[in-house]
TIGU-674256 format. One record per residue: y, z, x of N, C-alpha, C in turn. Coordinates in steps of 0.2 Angstrom, whole numbers, plus 2048, in hexadecimal, padded with zeros to 3 digits. Each point is the difference from the previous one (the first is absolute). Layout:
# TIGU-674256
YZXYZXYZX;...
This chain:
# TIGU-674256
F6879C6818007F98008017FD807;7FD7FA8027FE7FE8078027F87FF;8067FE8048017F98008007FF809;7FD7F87FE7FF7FD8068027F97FF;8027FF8058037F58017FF7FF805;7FF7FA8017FD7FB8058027FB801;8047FA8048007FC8007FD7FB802;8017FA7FC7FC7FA8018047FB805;7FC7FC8068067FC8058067FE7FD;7FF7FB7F98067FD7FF8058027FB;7FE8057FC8048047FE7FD8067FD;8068057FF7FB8057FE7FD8037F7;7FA8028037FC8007FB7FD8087FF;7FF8047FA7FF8047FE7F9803800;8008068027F88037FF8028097FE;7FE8007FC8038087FE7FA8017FC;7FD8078047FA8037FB80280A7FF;8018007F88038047FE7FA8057FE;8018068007FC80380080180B7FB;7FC7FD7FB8028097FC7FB805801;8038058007FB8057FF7FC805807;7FA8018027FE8058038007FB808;7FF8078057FE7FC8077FC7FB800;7FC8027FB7F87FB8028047F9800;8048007FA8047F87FE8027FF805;8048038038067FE8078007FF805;7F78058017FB7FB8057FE7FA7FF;7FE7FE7FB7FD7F97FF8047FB800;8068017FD8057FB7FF803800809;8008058048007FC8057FA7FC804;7FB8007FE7FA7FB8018017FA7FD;8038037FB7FF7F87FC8057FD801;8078008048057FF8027FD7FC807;7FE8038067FD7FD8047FC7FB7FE;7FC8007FD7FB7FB7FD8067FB800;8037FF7F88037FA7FE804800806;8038008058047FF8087F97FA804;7FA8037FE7FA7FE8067FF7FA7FC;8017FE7F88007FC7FA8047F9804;8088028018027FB8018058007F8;7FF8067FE8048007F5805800801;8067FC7FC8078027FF8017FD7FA;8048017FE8048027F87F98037FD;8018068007FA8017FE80280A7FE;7FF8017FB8008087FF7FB8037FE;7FD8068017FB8017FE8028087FF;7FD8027FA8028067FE7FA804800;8008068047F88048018028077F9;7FF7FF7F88018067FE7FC8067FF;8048067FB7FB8038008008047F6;7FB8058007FD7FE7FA80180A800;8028048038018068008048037FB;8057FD7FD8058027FA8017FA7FC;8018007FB8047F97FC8067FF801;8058048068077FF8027FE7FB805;7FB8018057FE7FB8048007F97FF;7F98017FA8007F87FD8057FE7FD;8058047FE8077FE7FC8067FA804;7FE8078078057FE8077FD7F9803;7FB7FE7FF7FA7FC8038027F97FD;7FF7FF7FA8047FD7F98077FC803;8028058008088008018047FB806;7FD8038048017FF8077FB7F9801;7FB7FE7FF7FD7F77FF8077FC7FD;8008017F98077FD7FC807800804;8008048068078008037FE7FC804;7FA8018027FD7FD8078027F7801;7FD7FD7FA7FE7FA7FF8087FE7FD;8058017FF8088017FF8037FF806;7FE8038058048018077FD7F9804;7F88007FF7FC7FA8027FD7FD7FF;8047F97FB7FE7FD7FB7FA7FC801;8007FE8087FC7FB8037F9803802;8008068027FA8048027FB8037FB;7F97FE8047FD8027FC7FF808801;7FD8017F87FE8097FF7FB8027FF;7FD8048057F88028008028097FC;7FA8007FE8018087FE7F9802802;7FC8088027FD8018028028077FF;7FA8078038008057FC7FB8047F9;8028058037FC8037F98027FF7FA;8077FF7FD8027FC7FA7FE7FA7FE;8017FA8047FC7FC8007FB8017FE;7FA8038057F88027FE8008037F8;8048047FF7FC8027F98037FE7F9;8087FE8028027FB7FA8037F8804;7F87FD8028047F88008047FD7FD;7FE7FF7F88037FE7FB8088017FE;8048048038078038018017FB802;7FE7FE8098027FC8048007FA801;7F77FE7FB8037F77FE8037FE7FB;8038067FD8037FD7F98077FF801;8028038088057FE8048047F9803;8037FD7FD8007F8803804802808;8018038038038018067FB801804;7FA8037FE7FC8018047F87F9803;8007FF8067FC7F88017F8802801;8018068017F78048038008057FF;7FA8038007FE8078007F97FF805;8028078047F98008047FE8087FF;7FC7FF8007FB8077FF800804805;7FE8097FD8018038057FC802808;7F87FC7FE7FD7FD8058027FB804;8037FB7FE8027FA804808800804;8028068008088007FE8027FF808;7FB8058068018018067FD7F9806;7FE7FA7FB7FD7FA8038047FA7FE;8068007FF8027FB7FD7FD7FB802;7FF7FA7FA7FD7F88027FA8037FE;7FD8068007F98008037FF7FF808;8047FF8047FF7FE807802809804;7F9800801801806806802800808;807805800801801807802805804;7FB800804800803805805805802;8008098008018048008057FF805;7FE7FF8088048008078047F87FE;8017FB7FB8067FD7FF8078007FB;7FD8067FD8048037FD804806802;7FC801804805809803805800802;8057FF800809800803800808803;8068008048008068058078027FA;8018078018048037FC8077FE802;8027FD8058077FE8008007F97FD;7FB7FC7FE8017FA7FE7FD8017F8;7FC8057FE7FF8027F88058037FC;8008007FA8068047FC7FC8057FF;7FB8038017FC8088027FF802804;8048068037FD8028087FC8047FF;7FB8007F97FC8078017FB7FA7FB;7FA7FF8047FA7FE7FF7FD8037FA;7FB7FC7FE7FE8047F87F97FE7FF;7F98017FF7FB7FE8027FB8037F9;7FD7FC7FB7FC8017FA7F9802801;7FF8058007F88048007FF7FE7FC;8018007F77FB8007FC8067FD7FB;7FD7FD7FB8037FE7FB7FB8017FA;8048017F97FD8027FB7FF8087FD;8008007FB7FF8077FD7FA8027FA;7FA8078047FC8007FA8028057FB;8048048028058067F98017FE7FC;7FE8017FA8037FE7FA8058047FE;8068038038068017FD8037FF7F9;8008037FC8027FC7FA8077FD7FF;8058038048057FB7FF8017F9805;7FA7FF8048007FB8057FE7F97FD;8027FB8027FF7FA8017FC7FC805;8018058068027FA8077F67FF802;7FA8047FD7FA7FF8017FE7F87FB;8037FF7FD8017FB7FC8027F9803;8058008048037FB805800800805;7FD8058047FB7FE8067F8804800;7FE8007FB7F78017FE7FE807805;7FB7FF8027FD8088028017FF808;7FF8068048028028057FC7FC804;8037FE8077FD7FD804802800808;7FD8038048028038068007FB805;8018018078037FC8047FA802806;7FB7FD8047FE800805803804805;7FE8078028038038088027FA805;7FD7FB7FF8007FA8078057FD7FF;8027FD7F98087FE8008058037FE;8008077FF804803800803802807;7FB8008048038008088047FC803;7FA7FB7FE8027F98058087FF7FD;8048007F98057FE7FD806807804;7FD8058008058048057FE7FF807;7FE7FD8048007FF8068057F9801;7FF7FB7FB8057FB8018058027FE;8018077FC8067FF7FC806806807;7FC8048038018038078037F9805;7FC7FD8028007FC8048057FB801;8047FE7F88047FE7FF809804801;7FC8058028088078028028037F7;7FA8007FB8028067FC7FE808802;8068047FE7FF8068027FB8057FC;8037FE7F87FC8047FC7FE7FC7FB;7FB8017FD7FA7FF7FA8008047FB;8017FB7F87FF8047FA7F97FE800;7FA8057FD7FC7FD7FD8008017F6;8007FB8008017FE7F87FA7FE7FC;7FF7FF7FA7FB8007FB8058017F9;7F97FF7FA8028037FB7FF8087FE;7F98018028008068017F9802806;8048018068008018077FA807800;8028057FA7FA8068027F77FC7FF;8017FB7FC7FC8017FE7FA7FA804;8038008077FF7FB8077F68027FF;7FE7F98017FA8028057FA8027F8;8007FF7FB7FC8027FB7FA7FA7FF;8027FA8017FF7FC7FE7FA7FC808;8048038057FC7FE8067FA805802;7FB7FE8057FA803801801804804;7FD8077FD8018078038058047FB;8067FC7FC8038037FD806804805;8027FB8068068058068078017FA;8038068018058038008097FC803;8037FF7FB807800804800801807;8018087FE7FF8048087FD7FE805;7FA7FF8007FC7FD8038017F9803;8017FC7FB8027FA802805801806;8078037FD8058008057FF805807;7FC8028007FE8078087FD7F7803;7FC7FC7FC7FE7FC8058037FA802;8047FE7FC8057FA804808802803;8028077FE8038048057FD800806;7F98038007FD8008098017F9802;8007F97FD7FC7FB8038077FC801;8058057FD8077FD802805805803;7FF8018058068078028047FF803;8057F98008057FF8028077FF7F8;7FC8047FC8038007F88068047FF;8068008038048048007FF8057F9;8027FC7F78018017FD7F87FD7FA;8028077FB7F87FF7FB8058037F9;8007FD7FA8038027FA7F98007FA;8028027FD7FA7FF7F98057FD7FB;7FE7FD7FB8057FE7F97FD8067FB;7FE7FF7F98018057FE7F88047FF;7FE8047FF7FB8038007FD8047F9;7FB7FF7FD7FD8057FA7FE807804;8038057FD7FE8078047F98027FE;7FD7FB7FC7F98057FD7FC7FE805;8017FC8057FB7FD8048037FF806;8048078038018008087FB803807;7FC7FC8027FA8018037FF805806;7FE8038027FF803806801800807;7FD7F78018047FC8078067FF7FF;8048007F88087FE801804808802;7FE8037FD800807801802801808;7FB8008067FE7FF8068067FA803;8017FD7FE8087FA8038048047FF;8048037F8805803801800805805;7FC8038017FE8078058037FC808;7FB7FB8007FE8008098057FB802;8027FA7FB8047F98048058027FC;8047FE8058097FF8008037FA7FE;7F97FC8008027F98008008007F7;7FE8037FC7FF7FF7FA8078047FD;8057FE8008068007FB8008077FD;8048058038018087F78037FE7FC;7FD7FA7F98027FE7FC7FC7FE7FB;7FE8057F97F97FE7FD8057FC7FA;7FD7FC7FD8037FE7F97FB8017FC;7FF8047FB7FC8017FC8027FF7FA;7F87FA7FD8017FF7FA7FE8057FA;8058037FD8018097FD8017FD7F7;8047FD7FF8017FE7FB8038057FA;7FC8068018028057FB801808802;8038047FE7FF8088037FD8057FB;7FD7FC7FA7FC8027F97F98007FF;7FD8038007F78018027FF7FC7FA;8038017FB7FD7FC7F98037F77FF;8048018038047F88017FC7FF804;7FF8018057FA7FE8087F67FD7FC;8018037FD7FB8017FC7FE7F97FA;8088017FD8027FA7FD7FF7FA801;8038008078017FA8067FA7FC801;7FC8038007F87FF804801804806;8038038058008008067FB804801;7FF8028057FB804803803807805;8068018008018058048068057FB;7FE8098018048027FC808801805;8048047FB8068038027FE806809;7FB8047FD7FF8048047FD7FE808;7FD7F77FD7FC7FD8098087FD803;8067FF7FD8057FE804803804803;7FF8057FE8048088037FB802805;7FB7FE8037FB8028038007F9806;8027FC7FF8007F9802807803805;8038027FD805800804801806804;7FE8047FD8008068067FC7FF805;7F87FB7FF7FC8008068057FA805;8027FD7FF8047FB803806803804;8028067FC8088018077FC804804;7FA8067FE7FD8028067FD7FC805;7FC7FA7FF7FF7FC8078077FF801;8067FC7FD8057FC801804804800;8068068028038027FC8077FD7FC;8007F98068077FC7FD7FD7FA7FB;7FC8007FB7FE7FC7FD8048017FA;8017FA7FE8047FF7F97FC7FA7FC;8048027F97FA7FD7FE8057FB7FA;7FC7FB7FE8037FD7FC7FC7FD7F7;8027FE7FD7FA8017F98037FA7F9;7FC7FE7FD8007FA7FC8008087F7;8077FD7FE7FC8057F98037FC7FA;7FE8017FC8007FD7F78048037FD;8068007FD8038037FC8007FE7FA;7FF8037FB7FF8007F87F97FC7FD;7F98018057FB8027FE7FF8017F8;7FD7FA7FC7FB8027FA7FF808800;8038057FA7FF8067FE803805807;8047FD8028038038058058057FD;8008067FF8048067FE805803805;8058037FF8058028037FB807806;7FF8037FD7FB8038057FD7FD804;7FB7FB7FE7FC7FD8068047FA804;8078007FE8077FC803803806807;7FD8067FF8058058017FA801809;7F97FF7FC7FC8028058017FA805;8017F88018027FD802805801806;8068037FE8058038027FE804807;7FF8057FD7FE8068037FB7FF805;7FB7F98007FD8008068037FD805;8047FB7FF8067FA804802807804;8028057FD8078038047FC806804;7FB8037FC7FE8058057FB7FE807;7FF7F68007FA8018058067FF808;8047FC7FE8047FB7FC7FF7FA801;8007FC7FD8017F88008047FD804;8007FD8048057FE8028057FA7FF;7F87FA7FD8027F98007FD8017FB;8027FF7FA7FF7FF7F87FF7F97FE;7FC7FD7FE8017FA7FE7FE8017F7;8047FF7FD7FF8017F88027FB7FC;7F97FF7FA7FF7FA7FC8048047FA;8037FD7FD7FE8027F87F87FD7FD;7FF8027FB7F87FE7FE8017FA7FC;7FC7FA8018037FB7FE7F87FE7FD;8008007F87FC7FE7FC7FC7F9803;7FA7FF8017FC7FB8037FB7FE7FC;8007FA7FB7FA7FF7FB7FB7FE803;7FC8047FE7F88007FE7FD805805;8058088018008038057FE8077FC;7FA8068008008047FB807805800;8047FF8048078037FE8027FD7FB;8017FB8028047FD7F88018027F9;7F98017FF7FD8047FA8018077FF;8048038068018097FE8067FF7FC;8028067FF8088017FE8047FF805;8057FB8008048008068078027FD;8038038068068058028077F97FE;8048037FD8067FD7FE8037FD807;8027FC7FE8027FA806805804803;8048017FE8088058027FF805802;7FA8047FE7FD8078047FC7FF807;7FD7F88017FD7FF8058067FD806;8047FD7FD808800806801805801;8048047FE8028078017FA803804;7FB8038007FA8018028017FD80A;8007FA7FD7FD7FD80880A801805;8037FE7FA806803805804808803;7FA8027FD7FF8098017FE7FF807;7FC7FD8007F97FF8048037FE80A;8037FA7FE8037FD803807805804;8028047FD8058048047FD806802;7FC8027FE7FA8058067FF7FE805;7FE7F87FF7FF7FD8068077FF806;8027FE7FD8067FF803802806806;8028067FB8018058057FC803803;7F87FF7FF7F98028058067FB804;7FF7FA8018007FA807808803803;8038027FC807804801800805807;7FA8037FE8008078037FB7FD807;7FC7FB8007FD7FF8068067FC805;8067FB7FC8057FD806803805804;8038067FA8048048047FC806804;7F98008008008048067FE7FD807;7FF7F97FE7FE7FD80780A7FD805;8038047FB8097FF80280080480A;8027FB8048008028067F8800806;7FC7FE7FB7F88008048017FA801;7FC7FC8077FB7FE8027FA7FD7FE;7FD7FA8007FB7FF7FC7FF7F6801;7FC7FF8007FF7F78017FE7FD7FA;8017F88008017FC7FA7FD7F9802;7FD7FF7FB8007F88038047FB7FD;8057FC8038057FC7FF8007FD7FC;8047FC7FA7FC7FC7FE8067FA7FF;7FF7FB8008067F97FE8048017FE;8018047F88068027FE804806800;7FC8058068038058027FF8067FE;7FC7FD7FA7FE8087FC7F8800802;8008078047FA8018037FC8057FB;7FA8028067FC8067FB800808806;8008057FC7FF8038037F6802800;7FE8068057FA7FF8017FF8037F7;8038027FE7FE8037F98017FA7FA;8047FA8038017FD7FC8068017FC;8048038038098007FC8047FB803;8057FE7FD8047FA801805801804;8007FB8058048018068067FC802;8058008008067FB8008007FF808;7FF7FE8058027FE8088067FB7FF;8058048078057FB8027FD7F8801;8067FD7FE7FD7F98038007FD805;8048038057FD7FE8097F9802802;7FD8067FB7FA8008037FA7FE7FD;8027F97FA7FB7FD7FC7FC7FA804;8047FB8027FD7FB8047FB801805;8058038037F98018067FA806802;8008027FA7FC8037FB7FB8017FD;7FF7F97FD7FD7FE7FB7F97FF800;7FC8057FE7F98017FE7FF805806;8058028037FE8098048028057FF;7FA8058018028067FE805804805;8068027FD8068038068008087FD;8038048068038067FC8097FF7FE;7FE8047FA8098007FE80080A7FC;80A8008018008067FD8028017F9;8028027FC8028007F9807801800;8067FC7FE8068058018048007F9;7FB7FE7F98018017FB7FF7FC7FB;8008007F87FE7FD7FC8067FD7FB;7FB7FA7FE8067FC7FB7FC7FA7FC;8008047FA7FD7FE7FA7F97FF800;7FD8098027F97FE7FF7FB7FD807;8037FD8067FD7FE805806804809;7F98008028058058068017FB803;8078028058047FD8057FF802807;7FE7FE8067FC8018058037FD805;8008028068037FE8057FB7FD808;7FF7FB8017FC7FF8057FF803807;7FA8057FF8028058087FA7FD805;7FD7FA8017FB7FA8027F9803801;
């Protein structure tokens, strides 16, 4: 969740764009934060949801009714893939004043503007790590998905403005760059010639090489391409940090899914990966209690998290989505699918466990960030002293590790 205020000369007035669910959201909503600032909006909240689980739309619900309670005066915009696929939720809502689509969401007013007056420098944005949308949209028909539904078919981003937005986004003193989408493998399908991720990226990496920092958000493993292969090998500048969207460790739950890649390409995924990389870790999106999901194909799940190992878990419970062909299998008892994902979630834990305590006493750089929880180049959670946050902020420093507390290491600034 993402709040922002603004004041008005004579008094102050509210602007808070809240934001649920993936990167890609997080990214947007802070464009669309900028926007409404370039707008001139206040009293004004606008809600960017998402449509991934029914907890979401629950929480999305929820938090409007709180919203319009706290700011009786302001008005409330909703936006988002929930919005997109169930309007009628949100106009039957009397809190809610608008609804803007998930097309129109990044233009507020309809008034387009200009990239280079939006771009804030990392000490003056609530982001010191830049975020830039290669593609939006999904053609996978996943059976327990949504989100092809609420932002339509896959739709890639021109080499030229993918540059040009990381050159001002450089320019303006960012170190490192996420490149984000909804689903990122599948870059370059829809443009001429049919270019590759990979490829993409070997060529605005060359035409930008003053890019300290390069992250990917999450990636489909059935479609990791040759030239991305050759980045992880050759540039340092490319993060050892793959998120992969995994979802199951059951070749017939995988199968289930719709997905496209088995149990045995993740285990090969990763092997080819520590060999070019060898400090690469990995991180992964999984479903717990999966339609016809069996303790067995629970068990295979398991056993992939710990033997690759996971590092960074993020774990859904399976959350029923009408008019999705899951819905229609036999779904897993509710209270088998908690237990399940909170199995799940303590693998995880002591994977990410076992990566703070070995990096205890090493050396290693972070990029700073406003409230002091940085990242490592793996993407672990970094606590820095507070004398070396301020004058810090949106550079990369070196620091040591001198121990862990509560799940995030404690670091020491060594400059």
């Amino acid at each position: 969740m993402e709040l922002m205020q603004t004041n008005n000369e004579t008094k102050s007035k509210t602007l808070k764009v809240i934001s649920f669910g993936c990167r890609m959201n997080a990214a947007e909503s802070e464009i669309i934060k900028q926007n409404a600032e370039n707008l001139g909006l206040s009293d004004v909240v606008i809600v960017n949801t998402c449509a991934v689980t029914a907890e979401a739309e629950r929480q999305a619900g929820q938090t409007i009714r709180k919203l319009k309670k706290e700011n009786p005066n302001a008005k409330i915009i909703v936006t988002g893939c929930s919005s997109e696929i169930n309007p009628d939720k949100y106009k039957s809502m009397t809190e809610v004043s608008e609804i803007i689509s998930n097309m129109d969401k990044l233009s507020l007013g309809k008034k387009t503007i200009n990239a280079k007056n939006i771009i804030k420098s990392p000490q003056d944005s609530e982001m010191q790590r830049a975020f830039i949308e290669v593609q939006n949209g999904c053609d996978n028909k996943c059976t327990f998905c949504v989100i092809p539904y609420g932002r339509g078919k896959s739709r890639s981003i021109s080499f030229e403005t993918i540059s040009q937005k990381m050159r001002e986004f450089i320019d303006n003193g960012y170190k490192e760059i996420v490149i984000t989408g909804i689903d990122i493998a599948s870059y370059g399908r829809d443009l001429p010639g049919e270019p590759t991720l990979g490829y993409m990226l070997k060529h605005i990496l060359k035409e930008n090489p003053n890019l300290e920092r390069l992250r990917l958000s999450s990636l489909d493993p059935a479609v990791i391409d040759e030239d991305l292969w050759d980045l992880i090998k050759d540039d340092e500048r490319l993060m050892p940090h793959l998120h992969l969207s995994i979802q199951s460790g059951d070749n017939l739950i995988l199968k289930r899914m719709g997905r496209r890649h088995s149990r045995e390409d993740i285990f090969k995924i990763a092997e080819r990966a520590l060999k070019l990389r060898p400090d690469m870790i990995f991180g992964a999106d999984i479903i717990a209690g999966f339609p016809t999901e069996t303790d067995e194909a629970f068990n295979n799940t398991k056993d992939l998290i710990e033997q690759i190992p996971i590092t960074w878990l993020h774990v859904f419970r399976y959350s029923s989505r009408k008019g999705t062909p899951a819905s229609r299998m036999p779904q897993v008892d509710v209270k088998a699918r908690k237990e399940r994902a909170s199995i799940l979630q303590e693998i995880g834990k002591n994977n990410s466990d076992i990566y703070y305590n070995n990096l205890l006493g090493k050396e290693f750089k972070v990029l700073v960030e406003k409230n002091g929880v940085c990242a490592t180049e793996h993407f672990g959670k970094v606590k820095i002293e507070n004398s070396a946050i301020q004058q810090n902020i949106g550079k990369i420093i070196r620091v040591c590790a001198i121990g862990v507390e509560n799940g995030i290491l404690l670091v020491q600034n060594k400059g």
